[in-house]
C-alpha positions as a Markdown table, in Angstrom:
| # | Residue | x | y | z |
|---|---|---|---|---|
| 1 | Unk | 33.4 | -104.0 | 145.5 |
| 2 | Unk | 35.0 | -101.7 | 143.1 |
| 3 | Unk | 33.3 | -100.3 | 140.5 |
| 4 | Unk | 35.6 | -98.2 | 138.5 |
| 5 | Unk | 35.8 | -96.3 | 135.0 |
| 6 | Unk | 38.7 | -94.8 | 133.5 |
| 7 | Unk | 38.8 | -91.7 | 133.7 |
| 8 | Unk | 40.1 | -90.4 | 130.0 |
| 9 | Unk | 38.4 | -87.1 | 129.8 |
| 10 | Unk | 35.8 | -86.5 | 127.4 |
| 11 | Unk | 36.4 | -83.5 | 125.2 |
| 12 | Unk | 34.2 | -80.7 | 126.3 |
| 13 | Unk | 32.9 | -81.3 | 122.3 |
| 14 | Unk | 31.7 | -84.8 | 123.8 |
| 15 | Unk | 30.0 | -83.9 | 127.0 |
| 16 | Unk | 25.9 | -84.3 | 126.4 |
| 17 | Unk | 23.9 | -81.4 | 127.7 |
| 18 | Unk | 20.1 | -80.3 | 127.1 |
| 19 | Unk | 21.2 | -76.8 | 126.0 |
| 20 | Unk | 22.4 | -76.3 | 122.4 |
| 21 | Unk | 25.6 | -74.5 | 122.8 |
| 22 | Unk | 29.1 | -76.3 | 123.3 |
| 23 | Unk | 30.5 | -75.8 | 126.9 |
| 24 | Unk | 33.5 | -73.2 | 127.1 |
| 25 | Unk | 36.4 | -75.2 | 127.1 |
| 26 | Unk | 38.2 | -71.9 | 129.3 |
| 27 | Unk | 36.1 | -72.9 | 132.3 |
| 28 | Unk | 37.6 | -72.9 | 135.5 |
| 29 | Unk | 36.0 | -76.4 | 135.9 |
| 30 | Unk | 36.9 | -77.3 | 132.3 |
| 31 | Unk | 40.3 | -76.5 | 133.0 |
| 32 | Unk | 40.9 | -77.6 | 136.5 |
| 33 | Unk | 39.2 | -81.0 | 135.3 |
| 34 | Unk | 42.4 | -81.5 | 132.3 |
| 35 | Unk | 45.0 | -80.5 | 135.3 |
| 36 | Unk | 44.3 | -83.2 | 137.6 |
| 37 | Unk | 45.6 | -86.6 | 136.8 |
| 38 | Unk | 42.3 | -88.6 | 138.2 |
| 39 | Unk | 43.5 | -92.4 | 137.4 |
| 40 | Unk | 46.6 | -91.4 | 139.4 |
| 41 | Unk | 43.9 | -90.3 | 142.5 |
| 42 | Unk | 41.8 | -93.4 | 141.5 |
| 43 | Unk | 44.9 | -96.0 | 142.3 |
| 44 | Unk | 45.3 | -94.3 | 146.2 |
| 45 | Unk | 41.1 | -94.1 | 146.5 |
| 46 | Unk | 41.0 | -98.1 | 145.6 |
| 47 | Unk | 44.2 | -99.4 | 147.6 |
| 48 | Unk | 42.2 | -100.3 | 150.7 |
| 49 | Unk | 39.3 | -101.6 | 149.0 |
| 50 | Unk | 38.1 | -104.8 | 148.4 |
| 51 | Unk | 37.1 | -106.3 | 144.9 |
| 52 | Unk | 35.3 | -108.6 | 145.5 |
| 53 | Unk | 33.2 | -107.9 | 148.8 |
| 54 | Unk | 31.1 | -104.6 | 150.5 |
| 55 | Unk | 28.8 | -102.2 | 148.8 |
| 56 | Unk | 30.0 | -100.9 | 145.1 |
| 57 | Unk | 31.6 | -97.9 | 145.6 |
| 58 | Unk | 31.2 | -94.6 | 143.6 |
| 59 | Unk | 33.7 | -93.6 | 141.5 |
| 60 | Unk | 36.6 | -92.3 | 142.3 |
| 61 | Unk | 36.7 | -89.0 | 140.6 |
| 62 | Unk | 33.1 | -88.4 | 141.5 |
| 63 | Unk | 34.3 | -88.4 | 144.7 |
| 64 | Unk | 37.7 | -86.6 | 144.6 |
| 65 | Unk | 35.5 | -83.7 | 142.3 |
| 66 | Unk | 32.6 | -83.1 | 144.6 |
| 67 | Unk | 35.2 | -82.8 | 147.5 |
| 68 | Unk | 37.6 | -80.6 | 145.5 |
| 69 | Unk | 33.9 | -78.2 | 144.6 |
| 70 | Unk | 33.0 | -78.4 | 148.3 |
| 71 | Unk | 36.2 | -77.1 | 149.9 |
| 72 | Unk | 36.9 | -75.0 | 147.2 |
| 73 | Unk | 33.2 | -73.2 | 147.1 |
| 74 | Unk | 33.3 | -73.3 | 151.0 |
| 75 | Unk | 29.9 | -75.0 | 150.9 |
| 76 | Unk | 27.7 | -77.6 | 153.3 |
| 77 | Unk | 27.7 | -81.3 | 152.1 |
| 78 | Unk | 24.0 | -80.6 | 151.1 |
| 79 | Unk | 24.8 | -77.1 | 149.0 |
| 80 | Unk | 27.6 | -79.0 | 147.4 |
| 81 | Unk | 25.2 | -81.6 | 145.9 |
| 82 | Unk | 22.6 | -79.2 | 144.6 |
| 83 | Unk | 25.9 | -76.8 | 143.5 |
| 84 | Unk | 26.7 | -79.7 | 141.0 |
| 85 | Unk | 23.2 | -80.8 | 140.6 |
| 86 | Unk | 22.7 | -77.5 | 138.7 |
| 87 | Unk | 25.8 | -76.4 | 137.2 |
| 88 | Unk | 27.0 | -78.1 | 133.9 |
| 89 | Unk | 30.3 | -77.6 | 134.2 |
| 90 | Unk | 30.6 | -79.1 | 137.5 |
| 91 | Unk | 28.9 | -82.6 | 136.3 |
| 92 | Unk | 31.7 | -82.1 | 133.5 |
| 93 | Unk | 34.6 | -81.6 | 136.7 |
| 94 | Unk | 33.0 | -84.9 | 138.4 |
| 95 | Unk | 33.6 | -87.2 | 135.4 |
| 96 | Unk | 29.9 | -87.4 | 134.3 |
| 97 | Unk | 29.3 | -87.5 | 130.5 |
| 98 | Unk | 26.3 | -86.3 | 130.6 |
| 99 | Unk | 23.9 | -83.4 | 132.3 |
| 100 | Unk | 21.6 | -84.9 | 134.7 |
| 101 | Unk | 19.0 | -83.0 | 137.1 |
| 102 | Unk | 19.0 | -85.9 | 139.4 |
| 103 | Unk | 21.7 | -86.0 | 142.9 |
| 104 | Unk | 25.1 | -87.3 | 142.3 |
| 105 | Unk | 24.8 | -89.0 | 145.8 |
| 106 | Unk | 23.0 | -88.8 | 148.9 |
| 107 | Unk | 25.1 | -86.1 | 150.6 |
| 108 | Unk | 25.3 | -88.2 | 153.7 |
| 109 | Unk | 28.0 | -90.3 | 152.5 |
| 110 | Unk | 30.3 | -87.0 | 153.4 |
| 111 | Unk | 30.0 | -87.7 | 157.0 |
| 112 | Unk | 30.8 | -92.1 | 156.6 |
């Protein structure tokens, strides 16, 4: 089953975070995140799948995001979850609107 948002990108005024401060909209994240057209990744990613049977899937830029951090930061499916766990801008880069402490996803679902 898809479960799908679009993926208009929240100003980095709009993004909620514990902290105070704005985010720096010069961000590598910040920028990388307004380069990549995600809705255009998000038709490929759902092609295949089926709407109206299987497991809801994540979304798509959650996906395409943590993969982009993990090959990009050279890191282990586990490091890559707590990378974005505790970096701001990162939950920014994978389409979340807001800062959470808790896991985006289990990081099995790398290896499935």
């Amino acid at each position: 089953m898809i479960q799908y948002t679009a993926t208009k990108q929240l100003s980095i005024e709009e993004f909620q975070h514990p902290f105070g401060k704005s985010l720096n909209p010069n961000n590598k994240w910040v920028l990388l995140s307004n380069a990549i057209d995600w809705d255009l990744f998000a038709t490929y990613y759902y092609e295949k799948m089926s709407r109206k049977r299987g497991a809801p899937s994540k979304d798509a830029r959650l996906v395409l995001g943590s993969l982009i951090i993990k090959h990009m930061c050279n890191l282990s499916d586990q490091a890559t979850i707590e990378m974005i766990q505790e970096n701001i801008y990162m939950h920014c880069f994978v389409g979340l609107s807001s800062f959470s402490w808790d896991p985006i996803f289990d990081s099995a679902l790398y290896s499935n």
